[in-house]
C-alpha positions as CSV (number, residue, x, y, z in Angstrom):
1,X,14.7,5.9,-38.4
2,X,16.0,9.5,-36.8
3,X,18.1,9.3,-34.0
4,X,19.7,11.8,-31.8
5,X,23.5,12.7,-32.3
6,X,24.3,12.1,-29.0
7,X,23.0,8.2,-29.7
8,X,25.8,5.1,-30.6
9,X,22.7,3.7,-31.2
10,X,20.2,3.7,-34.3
11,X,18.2,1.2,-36.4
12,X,19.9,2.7,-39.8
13,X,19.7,5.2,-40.7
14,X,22.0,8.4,-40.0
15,X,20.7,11.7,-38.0
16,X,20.9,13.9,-41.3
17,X,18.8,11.3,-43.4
18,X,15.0,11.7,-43.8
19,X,12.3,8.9,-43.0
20,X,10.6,8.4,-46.0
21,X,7.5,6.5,-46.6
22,X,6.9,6.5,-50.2
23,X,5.7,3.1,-52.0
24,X,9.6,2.4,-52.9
25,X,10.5,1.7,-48.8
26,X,7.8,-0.5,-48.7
27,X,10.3,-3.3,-49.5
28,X,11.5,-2.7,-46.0
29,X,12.3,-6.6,-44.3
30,X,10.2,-7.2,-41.5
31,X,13.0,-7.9,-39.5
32,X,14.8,-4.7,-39.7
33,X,11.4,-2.7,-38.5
34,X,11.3,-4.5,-35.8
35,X,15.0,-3.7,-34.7
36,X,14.0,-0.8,-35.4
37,X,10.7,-1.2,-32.9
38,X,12.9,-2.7,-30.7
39,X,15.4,0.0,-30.3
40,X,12.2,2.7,-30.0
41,X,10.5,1.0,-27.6
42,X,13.4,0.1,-25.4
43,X,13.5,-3.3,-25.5
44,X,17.1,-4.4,-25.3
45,X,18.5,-0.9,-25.8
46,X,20.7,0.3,-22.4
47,X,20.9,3.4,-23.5
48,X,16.5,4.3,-23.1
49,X,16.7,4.6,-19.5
50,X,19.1,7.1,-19.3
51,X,17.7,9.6,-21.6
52,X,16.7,12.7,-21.2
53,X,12.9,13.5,-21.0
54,X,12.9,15.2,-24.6
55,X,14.3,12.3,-26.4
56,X,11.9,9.9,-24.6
57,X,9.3,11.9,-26.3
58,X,11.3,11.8,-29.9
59,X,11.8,7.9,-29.2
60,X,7.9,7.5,-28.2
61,X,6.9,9.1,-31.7
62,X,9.3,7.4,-33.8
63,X,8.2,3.8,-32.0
64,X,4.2,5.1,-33.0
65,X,5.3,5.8,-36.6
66,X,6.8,2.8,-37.0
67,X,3.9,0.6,-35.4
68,X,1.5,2.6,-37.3
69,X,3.5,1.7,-40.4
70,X,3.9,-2.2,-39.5
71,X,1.0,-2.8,-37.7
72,X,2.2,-6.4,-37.1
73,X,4.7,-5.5,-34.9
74,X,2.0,-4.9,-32.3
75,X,2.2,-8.6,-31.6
76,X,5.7,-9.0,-31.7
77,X,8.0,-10.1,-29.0
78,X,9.6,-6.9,-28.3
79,X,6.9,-4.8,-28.5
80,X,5.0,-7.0,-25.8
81,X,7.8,-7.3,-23.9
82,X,8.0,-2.8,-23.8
83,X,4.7,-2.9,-23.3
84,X,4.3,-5.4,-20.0
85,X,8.0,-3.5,-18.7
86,X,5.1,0.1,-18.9
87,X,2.8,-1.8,-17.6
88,X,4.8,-3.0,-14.4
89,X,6.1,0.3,-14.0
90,X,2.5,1.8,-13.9
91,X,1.4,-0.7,-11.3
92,X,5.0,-0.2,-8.9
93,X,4.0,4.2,-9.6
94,X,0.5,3.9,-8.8
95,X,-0.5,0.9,-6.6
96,X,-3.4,-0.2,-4.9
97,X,-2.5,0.3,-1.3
98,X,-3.8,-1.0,2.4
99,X,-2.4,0.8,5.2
100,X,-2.8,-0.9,9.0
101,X,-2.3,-0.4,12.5
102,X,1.0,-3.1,13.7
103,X,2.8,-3.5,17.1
104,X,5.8,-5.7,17.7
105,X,6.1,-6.4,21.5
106,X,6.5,-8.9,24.3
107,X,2.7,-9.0,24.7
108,X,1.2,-8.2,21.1
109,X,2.9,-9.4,17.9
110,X,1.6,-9.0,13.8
111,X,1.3,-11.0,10.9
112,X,-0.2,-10.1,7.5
113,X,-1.7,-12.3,5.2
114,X,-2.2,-11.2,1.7
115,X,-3.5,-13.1,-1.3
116,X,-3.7,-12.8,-5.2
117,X,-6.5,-14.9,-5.9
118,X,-8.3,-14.6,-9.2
119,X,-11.7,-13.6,-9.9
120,X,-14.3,-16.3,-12.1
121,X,-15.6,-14.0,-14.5
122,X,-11.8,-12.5,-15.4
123,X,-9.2,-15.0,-14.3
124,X,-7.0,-14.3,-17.4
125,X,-6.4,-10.7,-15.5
126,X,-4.7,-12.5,-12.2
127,X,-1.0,-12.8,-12.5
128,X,2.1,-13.2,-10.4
129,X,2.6,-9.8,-8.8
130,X,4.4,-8.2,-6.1
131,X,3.5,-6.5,-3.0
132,X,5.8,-4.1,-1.2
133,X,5.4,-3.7,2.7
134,X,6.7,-1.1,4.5
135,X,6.6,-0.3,7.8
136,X,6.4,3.5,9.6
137,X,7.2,3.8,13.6
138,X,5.2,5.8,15.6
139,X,6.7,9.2,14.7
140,X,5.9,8.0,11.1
141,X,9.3,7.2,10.0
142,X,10.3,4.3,8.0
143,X,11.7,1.4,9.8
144,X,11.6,-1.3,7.3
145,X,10.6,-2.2,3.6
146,X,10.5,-5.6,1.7
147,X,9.0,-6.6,-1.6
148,X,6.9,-9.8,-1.6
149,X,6.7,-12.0,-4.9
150,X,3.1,-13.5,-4.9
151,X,2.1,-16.1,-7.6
152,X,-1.0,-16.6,-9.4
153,X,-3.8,-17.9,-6.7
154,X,-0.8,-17.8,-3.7
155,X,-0.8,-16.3,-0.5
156,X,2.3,-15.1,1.4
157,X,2.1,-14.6,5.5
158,X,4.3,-12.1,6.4
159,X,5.6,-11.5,10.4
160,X,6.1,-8.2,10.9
161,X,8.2,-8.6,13.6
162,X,10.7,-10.6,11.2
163,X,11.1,-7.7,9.0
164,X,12.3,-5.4,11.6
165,X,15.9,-4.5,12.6
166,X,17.1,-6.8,15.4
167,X,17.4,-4.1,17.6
168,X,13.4,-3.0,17.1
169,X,11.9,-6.4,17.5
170,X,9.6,-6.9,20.6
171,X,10.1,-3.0,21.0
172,X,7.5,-0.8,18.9
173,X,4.2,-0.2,21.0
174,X,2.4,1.3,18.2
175,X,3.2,1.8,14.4
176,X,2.0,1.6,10.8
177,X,2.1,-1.1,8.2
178,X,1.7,0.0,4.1
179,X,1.1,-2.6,1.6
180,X,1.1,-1.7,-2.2
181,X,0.1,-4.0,-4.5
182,X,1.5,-4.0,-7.5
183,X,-0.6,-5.8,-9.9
184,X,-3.5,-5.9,-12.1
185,X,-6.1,-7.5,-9.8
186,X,-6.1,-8.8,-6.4
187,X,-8.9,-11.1,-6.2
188,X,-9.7,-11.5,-2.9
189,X,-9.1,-7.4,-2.1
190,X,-8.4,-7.8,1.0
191,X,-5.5,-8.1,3.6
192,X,-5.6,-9.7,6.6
193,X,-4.1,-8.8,10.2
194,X,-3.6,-11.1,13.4
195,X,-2.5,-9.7,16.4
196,X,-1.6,-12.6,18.8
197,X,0.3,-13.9,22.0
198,X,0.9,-17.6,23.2
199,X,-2.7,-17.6,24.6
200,X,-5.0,-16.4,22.1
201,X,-5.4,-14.1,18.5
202,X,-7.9,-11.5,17.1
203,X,-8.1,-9.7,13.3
204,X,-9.3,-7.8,11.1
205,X,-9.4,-7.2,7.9
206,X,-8.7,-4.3,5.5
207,X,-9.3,-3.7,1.5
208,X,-7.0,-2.5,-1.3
209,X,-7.7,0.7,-3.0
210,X,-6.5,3.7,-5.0
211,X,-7.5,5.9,-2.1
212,X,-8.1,6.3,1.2
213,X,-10.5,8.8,1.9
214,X,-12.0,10.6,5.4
215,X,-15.2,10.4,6.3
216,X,-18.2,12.6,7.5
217,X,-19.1,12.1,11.0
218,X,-17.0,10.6,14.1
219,X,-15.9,7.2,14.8
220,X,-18.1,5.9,18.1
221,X,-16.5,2.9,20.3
222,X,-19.4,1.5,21.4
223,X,-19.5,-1.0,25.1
224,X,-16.6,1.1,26.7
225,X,-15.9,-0.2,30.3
226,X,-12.8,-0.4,32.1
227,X,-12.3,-2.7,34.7
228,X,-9.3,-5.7,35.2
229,X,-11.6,-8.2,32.6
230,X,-12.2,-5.7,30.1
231,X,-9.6,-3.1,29.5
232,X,-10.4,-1.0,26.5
233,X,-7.0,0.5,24.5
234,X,-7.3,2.6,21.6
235,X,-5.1,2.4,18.4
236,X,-4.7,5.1,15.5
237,X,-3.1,5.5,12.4
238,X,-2.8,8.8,11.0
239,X,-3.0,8.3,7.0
240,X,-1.7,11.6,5.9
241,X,1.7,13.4,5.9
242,X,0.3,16.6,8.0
243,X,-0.2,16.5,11.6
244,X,-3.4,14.5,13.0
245,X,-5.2,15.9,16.3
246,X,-8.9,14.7,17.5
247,X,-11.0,15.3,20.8
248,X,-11.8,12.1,22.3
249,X,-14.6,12.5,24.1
250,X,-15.9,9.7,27.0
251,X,-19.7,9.8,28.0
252,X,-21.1,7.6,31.0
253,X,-24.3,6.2,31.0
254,X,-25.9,9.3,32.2
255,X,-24.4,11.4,29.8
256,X,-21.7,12.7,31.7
257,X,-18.1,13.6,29.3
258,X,-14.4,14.0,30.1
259,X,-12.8,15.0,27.4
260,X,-9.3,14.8,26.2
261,X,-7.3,15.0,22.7
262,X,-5.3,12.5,20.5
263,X,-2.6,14.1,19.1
264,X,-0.6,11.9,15.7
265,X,2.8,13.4,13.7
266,X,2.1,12.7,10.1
267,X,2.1,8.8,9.1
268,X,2.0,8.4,12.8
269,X,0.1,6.1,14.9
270,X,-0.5,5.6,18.8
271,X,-1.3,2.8,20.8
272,X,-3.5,4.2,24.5
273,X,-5.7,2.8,26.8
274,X,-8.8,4.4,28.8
275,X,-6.4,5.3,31.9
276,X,-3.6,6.9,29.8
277,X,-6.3,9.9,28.2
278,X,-8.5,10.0,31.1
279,X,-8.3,10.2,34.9
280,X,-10.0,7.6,36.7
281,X,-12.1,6.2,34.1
282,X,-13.4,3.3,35.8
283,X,-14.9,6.0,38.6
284,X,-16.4,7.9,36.1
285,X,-18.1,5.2,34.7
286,X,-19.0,3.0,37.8
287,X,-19.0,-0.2,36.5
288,X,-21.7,0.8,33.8
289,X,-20.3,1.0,29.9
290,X,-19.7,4.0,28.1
291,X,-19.3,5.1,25.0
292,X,-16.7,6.7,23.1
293,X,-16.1,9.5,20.5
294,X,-13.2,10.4,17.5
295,X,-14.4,14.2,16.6
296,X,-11.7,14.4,13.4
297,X,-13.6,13.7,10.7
298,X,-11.6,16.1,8.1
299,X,-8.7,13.8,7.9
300,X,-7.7,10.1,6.9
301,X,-7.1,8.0,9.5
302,X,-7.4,4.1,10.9
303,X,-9.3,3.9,14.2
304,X,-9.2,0.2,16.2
305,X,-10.2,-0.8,19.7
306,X,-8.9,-3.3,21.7
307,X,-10.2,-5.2,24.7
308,X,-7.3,-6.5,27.0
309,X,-8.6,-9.5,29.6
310,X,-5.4,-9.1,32.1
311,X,-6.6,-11.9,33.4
312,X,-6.6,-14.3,31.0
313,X,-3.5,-12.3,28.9
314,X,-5.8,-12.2,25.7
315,X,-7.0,-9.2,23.4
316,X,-10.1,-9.2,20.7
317,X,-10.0,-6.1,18.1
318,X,-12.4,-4.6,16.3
319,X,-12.1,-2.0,13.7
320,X,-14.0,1.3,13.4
């Protein structure tokens, strides 16, 4: 095969020499095309990684040739092995990603629950995979990151609070958890959140995809009251890297507004109730419920409410 100069490395033959493929190299041993398969398609070789981009694309075409000339190599070790390492890499570069609204306090804690479940009709497409979680603050900075190993028809709960530095745990209001999956399939295609205390829990769910897209229209929070049984706090997740704004808009049941604005740094996320955007909202909507309005509908972004019972000391969630 031709190598580069700057190589130690080659299957043979030297940089000046000429690939030939008339019918007298077709005594060539099996064994020493696939070295040189091996060597193309970076199996084994330390040297493939650090190449420059051109000779990648030299090493690509040589490792085609030679397939193309020993078609049985397809199925070789090596050249499954270089293909699953492409593979793997493809999945880590473009992953099927959930993004989330977390908190971590005294009050309100977060645990995700993620499966790799396999479907009926393809279960030969579920394998062990890998799902990296990172979570953003408020401002949209990164706070923590792991990398969780799922097997074949396993699920892995993760606390959120667990993955934060000591110094952050029971001390971000408001912030934004990414999961990529890095696999082939995710059979159930969904994650799961809980947000819980020591008297009670509430979820939601959210599904894996390629994308996460706006929508047309607004979000509307429907039941809106504010009184010491049923606090209603808002939570948002801005989705994008440029900044988020929204008018929130409050109407009684008369059709009275007040109107205030939302206002998220990219990847950013806040965590408000009724009384922290409006004044006096329980006045304005004496005792009746209300509804509520999201007027950004040009950009990506998660929208929950939450119902506090001080009371009681539990929440319910529900997402828009």
């Amino acid at each position: 095969m031709i190598c580069s100069s700057s190589m130690d490395t080659c299957s043979g033959l030297r940089s000046h020499e000429r690939l030939s493929w008339r019918a007298d190299r077709r005594c060539v041993d099996d064994r020493q095309a696939a070295s040189a398969c091996q060597a193309s398609c970076g199996a084994g070789t330390p040297w493939l990684p650090h190449v420059g981009h051109g000779e990648a694309s030299v090493v690509a075409l040589i490792a085609r040739q030679v397939l193309e000339r020993y078609p049985r190599l397809r199925t070789s070790w090596a050249v499954r092995q270089a293909s699953a390492w492409r593979e793997r890499r493809s999945w880590r570069a473009h992953p099927r990603r959930m993004a989330s609204w977390y908190c971590d306090t005294a009050e309100l804690r977060t645990r995700l629950i993620v499966s790799n479940l396999e479907l009926p009709e393809a279960a030969h497409l579920c394998a062990p995979t890998s799902i990296l979680v990172t979570l953003l603050d408020s401002d949209g900075l990164q706070i923590a990151q792991t990398r969780v190993q799922l097997a074949r028809n396993a699920s892995a709960v993760v606390e959120l609070g667990e993955l934060l530095p000591r110094r952050l745990r029971a001390a971000v209001a408001s912030g934004q958890v990414v999961a990529d999956f890095e696999g082939p399939q995710l059979g159930s295609s969904r994650a799961y959140l809980h947000w819980y205390n020591d008297r009670g829990l509430t979820s939601s769910h959210e599904k894996f995809g390629l994308t996460l897209p706006a929508v047309g229209g607004y979000w509307a929070v429907p039941d809106v009251r504010d009184s010491e049984d049923y606090r209603v706090h808002l939570a948002v997740t801005n989705l994008e890297t440029q900044t988020y704004v929204s008018e929130v808009t409050l109407k009684d049941d008369e059709g009275h507004a007040l109107r205030a604005q939302v206002w998220l740094p990219p990847n950013g996320s806040r965590f408000v109730s009724l009384g922290e955007l409006f004044q006096n909202p329980n006045g304005f909507l004496h005792d009746q419920p209300g509804v509520l309005y999201f007027g950004n509908n040009s950009q990506a972004a998660m929208y929950y409410y939450f119902v506090h019972n001080a009371r009681l000391g539990t929440w319910r969630a529900q997402h828009l």
